[in-house]
C-alpha positions as CSV (number, residue, x, y, z in Angstrom):
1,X,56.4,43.1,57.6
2,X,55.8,44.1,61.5
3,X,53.3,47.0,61.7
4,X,54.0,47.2,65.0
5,X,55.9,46.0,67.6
6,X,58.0,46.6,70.9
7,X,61.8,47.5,70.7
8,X,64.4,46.6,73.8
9,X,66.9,48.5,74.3
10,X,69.8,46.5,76.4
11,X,72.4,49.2,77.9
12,X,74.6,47.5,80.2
13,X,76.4,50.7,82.7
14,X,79.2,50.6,84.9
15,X,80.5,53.8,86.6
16,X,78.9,56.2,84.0
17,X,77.1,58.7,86.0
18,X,78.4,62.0,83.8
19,X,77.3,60.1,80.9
20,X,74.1,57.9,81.7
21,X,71.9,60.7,82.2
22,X,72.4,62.1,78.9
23,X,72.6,59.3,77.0
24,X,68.9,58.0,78.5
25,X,67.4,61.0,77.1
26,X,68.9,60.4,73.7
27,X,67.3,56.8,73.6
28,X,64.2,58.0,74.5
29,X,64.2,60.8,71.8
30,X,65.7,58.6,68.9
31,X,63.4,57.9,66.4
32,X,61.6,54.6,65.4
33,X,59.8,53.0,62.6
34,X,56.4,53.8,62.3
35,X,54.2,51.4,64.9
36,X,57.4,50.5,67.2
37,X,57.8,51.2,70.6
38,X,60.6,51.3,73.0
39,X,61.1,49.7,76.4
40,X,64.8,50.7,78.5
41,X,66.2,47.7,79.9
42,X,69.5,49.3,81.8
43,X,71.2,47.1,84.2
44,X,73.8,48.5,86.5
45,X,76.6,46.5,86.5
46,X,77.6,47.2,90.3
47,X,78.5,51.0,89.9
48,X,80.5,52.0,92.6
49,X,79.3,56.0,91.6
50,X,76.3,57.8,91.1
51,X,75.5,55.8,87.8
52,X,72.1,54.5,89.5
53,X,70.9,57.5,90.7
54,X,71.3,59.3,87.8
55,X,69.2,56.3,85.8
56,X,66.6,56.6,88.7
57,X,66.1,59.8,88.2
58,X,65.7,60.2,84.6
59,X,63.5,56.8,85.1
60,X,61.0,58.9,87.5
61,X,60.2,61.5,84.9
62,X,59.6,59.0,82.2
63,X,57.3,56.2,84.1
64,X,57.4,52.9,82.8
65,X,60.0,53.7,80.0
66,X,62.7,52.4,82.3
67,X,63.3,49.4,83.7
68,X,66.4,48.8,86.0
69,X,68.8,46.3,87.1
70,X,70.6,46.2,89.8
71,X,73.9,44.0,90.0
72,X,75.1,43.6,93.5
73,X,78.6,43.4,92.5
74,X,80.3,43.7,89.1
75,X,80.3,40.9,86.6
76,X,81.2,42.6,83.1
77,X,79.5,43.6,79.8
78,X,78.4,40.4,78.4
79,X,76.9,39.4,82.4
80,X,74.9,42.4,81.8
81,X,73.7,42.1,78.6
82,X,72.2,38.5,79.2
83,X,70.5,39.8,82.4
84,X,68.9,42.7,80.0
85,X,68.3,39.8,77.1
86,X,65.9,37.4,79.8
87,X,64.5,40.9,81.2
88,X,63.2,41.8,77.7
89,X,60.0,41.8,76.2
90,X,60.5,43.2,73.3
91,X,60.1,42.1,69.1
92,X,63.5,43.8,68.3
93,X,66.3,44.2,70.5
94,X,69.0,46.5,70.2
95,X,72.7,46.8,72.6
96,X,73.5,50.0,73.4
97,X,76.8,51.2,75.7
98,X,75.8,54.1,78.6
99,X,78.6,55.9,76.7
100,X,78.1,58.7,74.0
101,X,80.2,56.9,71.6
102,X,76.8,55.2,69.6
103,X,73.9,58.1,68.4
104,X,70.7,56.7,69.2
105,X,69.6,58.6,65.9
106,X,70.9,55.5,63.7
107,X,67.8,53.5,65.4
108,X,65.9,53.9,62.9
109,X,68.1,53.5,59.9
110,X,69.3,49.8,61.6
111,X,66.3,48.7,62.5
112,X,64.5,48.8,59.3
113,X,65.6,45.8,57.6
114,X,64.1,43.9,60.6
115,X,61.6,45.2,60.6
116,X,61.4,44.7,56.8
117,X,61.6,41.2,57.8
118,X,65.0,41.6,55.2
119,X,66.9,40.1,58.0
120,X,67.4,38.2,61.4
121,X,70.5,41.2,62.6
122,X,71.8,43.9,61.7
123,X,75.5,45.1,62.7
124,X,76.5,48.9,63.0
125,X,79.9,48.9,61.4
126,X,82.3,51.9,62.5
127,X,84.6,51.1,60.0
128,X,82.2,51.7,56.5
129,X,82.6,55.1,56.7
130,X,79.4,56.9,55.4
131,X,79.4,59.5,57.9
132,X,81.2,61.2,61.0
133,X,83.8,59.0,62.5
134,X,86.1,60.1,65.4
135,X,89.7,59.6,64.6
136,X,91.4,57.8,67.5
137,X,93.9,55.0,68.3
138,X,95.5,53.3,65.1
139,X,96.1,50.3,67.4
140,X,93.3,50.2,68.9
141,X,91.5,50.0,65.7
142,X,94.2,47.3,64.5
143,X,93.1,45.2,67.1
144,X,89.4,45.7,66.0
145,X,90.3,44.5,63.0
146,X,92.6,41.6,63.2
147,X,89.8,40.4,65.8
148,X,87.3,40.6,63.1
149,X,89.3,39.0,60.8
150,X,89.8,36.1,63.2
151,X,86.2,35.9,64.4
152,X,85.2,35.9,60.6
153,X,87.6,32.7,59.5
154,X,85.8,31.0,62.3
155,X,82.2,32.2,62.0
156,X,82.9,32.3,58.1
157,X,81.2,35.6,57.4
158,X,82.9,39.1,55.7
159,X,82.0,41.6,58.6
160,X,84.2,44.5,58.8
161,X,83.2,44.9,62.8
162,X,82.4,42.6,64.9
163,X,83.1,44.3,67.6
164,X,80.7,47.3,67.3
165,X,78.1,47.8,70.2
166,X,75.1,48.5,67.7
167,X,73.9,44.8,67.3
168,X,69.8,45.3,66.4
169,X,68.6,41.4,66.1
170,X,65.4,39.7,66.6
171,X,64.5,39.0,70.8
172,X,63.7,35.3,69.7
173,X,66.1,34.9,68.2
174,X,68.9,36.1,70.7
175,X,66.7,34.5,73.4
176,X,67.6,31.0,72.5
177,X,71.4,31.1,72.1
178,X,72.7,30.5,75.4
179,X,75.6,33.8,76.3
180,X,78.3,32.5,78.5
181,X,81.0,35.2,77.8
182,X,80.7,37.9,81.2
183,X,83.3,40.5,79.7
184,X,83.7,41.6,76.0
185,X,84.2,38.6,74.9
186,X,80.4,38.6,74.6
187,X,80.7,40.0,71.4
188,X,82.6,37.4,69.3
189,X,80.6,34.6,70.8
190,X,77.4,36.2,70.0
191,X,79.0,36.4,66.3
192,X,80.1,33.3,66.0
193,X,76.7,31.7,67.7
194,X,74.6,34.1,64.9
195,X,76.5,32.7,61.9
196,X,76.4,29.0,63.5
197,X,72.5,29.1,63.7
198,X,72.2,30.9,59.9
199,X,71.1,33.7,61.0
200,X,70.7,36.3,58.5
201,X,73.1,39.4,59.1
202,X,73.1,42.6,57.4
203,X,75.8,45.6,57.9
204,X,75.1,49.6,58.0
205,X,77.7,52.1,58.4
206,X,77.0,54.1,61.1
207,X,78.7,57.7,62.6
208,X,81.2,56.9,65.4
209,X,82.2,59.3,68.5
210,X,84.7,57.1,70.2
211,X,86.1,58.3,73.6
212,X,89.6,58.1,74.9
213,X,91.0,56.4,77.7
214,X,91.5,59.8,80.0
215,X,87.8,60.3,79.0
216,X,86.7,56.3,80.5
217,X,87.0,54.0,77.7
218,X,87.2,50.5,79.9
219,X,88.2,48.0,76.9
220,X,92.0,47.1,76.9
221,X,94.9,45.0,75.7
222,X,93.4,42.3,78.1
223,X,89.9,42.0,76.9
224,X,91.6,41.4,72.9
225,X,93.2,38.6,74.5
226,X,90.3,37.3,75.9
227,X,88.7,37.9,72.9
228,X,91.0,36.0,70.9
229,X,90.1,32.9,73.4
230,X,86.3,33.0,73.2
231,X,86.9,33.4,69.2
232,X,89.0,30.0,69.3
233,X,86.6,28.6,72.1
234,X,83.2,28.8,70.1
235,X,84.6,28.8,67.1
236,X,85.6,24.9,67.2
237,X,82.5,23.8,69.3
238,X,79.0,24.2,68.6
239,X,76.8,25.5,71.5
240,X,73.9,27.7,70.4
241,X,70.7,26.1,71.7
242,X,69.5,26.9,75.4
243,X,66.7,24.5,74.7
244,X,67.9,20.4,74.7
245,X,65.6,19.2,72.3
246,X,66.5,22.3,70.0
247,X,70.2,21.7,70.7
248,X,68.9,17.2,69.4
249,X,67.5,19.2,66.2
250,X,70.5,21.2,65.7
251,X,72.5,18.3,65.7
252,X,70.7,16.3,63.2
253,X,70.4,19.5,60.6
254,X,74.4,18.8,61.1
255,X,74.1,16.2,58.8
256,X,73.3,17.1,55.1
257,X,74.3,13.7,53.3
258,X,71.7,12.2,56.0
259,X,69.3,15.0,55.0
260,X,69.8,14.2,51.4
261,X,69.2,10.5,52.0
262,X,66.2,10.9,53.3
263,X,64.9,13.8,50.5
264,X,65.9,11.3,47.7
265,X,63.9,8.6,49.4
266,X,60.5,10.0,49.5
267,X,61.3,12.3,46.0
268,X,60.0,10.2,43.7
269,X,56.3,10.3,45.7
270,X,56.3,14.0,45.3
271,X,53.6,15.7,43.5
272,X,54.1,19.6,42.3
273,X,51.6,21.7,44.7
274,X,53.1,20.1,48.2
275,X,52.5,21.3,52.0
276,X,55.3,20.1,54.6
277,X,54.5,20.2,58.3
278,X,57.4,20.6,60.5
279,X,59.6,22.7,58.0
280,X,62.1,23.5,60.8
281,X,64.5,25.7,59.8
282,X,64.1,23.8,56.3
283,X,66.6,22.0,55.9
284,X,64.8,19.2,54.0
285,X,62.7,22.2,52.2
286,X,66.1,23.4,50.4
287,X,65.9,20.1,48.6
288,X,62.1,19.1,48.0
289,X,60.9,23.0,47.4
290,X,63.2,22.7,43.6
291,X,60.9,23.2,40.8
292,X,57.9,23.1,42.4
293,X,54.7,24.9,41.4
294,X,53.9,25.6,45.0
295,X,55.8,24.9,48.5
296,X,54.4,25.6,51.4
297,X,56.8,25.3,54.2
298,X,55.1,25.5,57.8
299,X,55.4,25.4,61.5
300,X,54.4,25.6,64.4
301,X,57.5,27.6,66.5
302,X,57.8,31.2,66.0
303,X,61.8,31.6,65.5
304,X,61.6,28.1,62.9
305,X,59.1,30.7,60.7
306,X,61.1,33.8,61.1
307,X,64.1,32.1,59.8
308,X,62.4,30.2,57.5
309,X,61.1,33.6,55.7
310,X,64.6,35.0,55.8
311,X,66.1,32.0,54.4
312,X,63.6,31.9,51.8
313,X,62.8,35.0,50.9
314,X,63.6,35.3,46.8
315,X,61.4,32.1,46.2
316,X,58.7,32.9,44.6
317,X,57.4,29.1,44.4
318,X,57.9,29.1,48.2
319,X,54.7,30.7,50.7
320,X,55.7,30.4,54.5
321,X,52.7,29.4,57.0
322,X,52.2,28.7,60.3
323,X,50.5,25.2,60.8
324,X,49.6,23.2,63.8
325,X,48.8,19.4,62.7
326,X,45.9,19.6,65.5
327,X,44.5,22.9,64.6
328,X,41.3,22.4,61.5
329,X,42.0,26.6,61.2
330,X,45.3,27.0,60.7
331,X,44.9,24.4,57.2
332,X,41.9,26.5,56.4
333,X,44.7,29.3,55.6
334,X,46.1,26.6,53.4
335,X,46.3,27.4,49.3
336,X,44.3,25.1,47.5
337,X,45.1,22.5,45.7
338,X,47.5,21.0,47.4
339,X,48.5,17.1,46.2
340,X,51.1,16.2,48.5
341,X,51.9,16.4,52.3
342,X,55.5,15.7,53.5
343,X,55.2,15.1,57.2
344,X,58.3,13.9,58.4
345,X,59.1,13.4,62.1
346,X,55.6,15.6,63.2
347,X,53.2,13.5,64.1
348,X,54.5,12.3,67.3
349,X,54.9,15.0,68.6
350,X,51.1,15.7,68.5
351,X,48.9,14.6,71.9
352,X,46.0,13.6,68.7
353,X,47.3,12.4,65.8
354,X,44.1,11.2,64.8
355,X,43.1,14.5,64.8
356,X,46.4,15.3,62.7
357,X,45.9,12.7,60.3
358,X,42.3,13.9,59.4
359,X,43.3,17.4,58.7
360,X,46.2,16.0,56.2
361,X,43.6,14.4,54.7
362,X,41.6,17.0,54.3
363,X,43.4,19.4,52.7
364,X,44.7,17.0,50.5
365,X,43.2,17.1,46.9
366,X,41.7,13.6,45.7
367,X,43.9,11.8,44.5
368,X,46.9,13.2,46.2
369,X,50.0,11.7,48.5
370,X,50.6,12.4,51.8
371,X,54.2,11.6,53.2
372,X,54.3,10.6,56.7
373,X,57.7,9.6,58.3
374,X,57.6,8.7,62.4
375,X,60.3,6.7,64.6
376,X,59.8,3.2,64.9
377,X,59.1,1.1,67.8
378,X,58.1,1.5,71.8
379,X,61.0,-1.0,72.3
380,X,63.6,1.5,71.8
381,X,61.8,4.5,73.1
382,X,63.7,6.5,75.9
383,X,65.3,10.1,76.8
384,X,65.9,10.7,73.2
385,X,62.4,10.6,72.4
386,X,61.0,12.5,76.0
387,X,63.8,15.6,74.9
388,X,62.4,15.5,71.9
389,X,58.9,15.3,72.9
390,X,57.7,12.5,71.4
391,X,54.4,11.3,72.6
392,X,54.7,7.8,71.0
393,X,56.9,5.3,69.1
394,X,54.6,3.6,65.9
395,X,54.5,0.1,64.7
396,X,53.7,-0.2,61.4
397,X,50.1,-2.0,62.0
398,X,49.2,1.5,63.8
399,X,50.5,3.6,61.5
400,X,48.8,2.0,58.5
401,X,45.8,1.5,60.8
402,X,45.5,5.6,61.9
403,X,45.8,6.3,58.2
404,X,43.0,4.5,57.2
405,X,40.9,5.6,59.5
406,X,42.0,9.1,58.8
407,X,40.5,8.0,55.1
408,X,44.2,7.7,53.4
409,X,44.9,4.7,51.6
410,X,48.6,3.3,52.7
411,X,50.0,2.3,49.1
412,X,53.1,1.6,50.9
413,X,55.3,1.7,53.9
414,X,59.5,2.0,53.8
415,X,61.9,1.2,56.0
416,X,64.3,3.6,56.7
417,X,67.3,3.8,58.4
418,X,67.9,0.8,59.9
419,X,71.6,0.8,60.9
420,X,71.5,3.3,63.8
421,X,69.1,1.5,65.9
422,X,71.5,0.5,67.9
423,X,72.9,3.5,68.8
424,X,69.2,5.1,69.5
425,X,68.8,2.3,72.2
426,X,71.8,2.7,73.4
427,X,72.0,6.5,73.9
428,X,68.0,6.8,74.8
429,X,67.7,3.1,77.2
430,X,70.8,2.1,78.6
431,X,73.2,5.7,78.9
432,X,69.6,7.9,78.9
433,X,71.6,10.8,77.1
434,X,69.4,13.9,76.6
435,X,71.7,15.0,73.8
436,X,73.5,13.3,70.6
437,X,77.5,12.9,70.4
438,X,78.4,15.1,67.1
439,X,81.1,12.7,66.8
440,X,78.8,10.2,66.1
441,X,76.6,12.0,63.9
442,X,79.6,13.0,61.9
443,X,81.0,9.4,61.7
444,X,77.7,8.0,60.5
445,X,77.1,11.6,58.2
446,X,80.2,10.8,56.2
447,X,79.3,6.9,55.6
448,X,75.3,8.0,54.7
449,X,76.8,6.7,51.1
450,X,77.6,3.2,53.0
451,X,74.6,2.9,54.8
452,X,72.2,3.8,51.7
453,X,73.3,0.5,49.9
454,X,72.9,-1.7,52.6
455,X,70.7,-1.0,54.8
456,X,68.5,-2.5,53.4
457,X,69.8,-6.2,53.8
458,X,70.2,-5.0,57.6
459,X,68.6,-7.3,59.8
460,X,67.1,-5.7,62.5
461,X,63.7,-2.9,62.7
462,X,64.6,0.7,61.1
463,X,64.7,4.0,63.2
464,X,61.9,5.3,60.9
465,X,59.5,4.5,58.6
466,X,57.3,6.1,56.0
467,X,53.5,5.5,55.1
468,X,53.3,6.6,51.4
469,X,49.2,7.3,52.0
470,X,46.6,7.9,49.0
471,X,43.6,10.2,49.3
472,X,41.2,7.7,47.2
473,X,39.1,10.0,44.6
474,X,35.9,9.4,45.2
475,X,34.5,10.6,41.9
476,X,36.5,8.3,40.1
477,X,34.3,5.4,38.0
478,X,36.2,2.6,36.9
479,X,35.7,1.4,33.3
């Protein structure tokens, strides 16, 4: 649970002067809770009235509350929104229109579950009526609702308002999904993007004081049809990494018979008090973390924990850590005993692996496993591997080699996943692709059940393969 922390406030404004000035005060008034702070990120969206003067002025008798930005010409809401979302520095971030329609006194109420760590966003619905809600347009609020319906067969979620302003979500979050829409349409992307990463999403009711056209409201007819667009547009593609190499990982979490594959293959090397490095978003966790005594799933990235602890929040058997395979500390945080490490596709991504290797040993009990899976090979190494940020392809000399000098005992090493060599060498050396075809990951997802029996027999190295490494007990006196 965050103690404390620093809250954004986005509010994009375009030709809101009678409103703006009124509405800043609100923001600054609403309440919080306890230990969070608020920062104004307002960006004027090329305001042909006195919107910025207005915000300057309330800005001057609250310094450094307010931050503005100006937009030389206008570009829409969702342009301004992802100008405030790279402007912020905040935990929390929260939209909010320039309008009076949204009451700044529901802050505190939405942004408790975050802060609660219940959730990754949290969605204001106008339509769950708990409170005051203006009664307006009926097909206004048919739109609305025919949109949500839409936006939910694609995104796959049961929201009753996807169009709401009040979005509260984590800035890390938000931060990495890339925002293309410049005009409403922002809001159905962001929706769809959220439910495409697995994001965690929560709904309030909230009190509602719509406005009517004659009093400035902007959306229209036109914006639904755009709306509908973006909804088709995002809803059958898959874009919700600014990062490549996240965007390589994404990609490869898209295929859950591989994931499987690879979870029955080291399974039965498994002991029941086990520490995996490089959880992720755990997607190989789900599948190991069953009937455990302890699981500690760890990482190294901030967002990987934070959705890691929402996804895995009502497992008791399940502790969430942050770990970094060259920091001695962070295992020192570690619950002993632990009698197995699963390090799967970690250790080259570490500058020191020796290093690595000698702190899985050393948190491992005697007599206990550790699991460590890296790609194969300096032959097929390329732009794959540099997205990714691999520091190094292994042979299997070295890897057994490293271990042993690390004081683990290789019992054995597997070979796995022979069959889309090829196509690593091919994407990574000869077409130097930063990013895998999802058509090809689907293809070879929905043969995983071919590939498992033969691969085997296949002729050629493997992708990956897998030291199964003992920590010899030293106290141990043979017969």
């Amino acid at each position: 649970m965050h103690t404390s922390g620093l809250l954004s406030v986005l509010i994009p404004v375009y030709n809101e002067e009678e409103f703006v000035g009124v509405l800043l005060e609100r923001v600054l008034r609403a309440p919080l809770p306890e230990g969070l702070e608020s920062e104004l990120i307002v960006v004027d969206d090329g305001s042909s009235d006195g919107s910025v003067q207005a915000i300057e002025a309330i800005a001057a008798q609250h310094p450094g509350r307010i931050r503005l930005i100006l937009h030389q010409r206008n570009q829409g809401k969702g342009a301004a929104i992802r100008t405030a979302i790279e402007q912020a520095r905040g935990d929390f971030g929260i939209i909010q229109d320039a309008d009076l329609e949204y009451d700044p006194q529901e802050y505190l109420r939405l942004l408790q579950p975050l802060v609660e760590e219940r959730c990754d966003v949290v969605y204001g619905s106008r339509f769950v009526v708990a409170g005051e809600r203006r009664v307006l347009y009926f097909w206004h609020a048919l739109a609305n609702q025919l949109l949500t319906t839409l936006c939910n067969m694609f995104a796959d979620l049961n929201l009753t308002d996807m169009e709401t302003c009040y979005k509260a979500f984590r800035m890390s979050l938000v931060k990495s999904i890339p925002i293309r829409s410049n005009r409403f349409g922002i809001e159905p992307e962001l929706t769809i993007k959220l439910a495409q990463r697995q994001a965690s999403i929560i709904e309030l009711p909230i009190n509602y004081y719509g406005r009517t056209y004659a009093e400035g409201k902007k959306i229209g007819l036109k914006d639904a049809f755009q709306a509908l667009a973006v909804i088709l547009r995002y809803g059958l593609t898959r874009d919700i990494y600014t990062d490549d190499g996240a965007a390589i990982l994404d990609a490869l979490a898209q295929t859950p018979r591989f994931n499987r594959w690879m979870a029955e293959t080291i399974r039965p090397h498994l002991g029941n008090r086990i520490l995996e490095l490089g959880a992720g978003i755990g997607n190989l966790t789900m599948h190991l973390s069953r009937r455990r005594q302890l699981y500690v799933a760890s990482d190294i990235d901030e967002e990987h924990l934070s959705r890691l602890g929402t996804r895995f929040r009502y497992r008791p058997n399940l502790q969430i850590r942050r770990c970094d395979l060259e920091s001695a500390a962070h295992f020192e945080c570690i619950p002993d005993p632990i009698d197995t490490v699963v390090c799967l596709n970690v250790l080259e991504h570490v500058k020191d692996d020796a290093l690595g290797l000698r702190n899985i040993a050393g948190i491992l009990q005697p007599g206990g496993r550790a699991i460590i899976l890296v790609p194969e090979g300096m032959s097929v190494y390329g732009t794959l591997d540099k997205v990714l940020g691999h520091w190094r392809r292994y042979s299997e000399q070295e890897l057994k080699t490293k271990c042993e000098t690390a004081g683990l005992r290789v019992e054995t090493i597997l070979r796995f996943n022979r069959i889309t060599r090829p196509a690593w060498f091919v994407n990574g050396r000869i077409f130097r692709r930063t990013r895998f075809s999802r058509f090809q990951l689907a293809v070879f997802d929905r043969l995983v059940w071919l590939w498992k029996r033969f691969d085997r027999f296949i002729p050629w190295k493997p992708v990956s393969i897998i030291a199964i490494a003992l920590k010899p007990d030293r106290t141990a006196h043979p017969l």
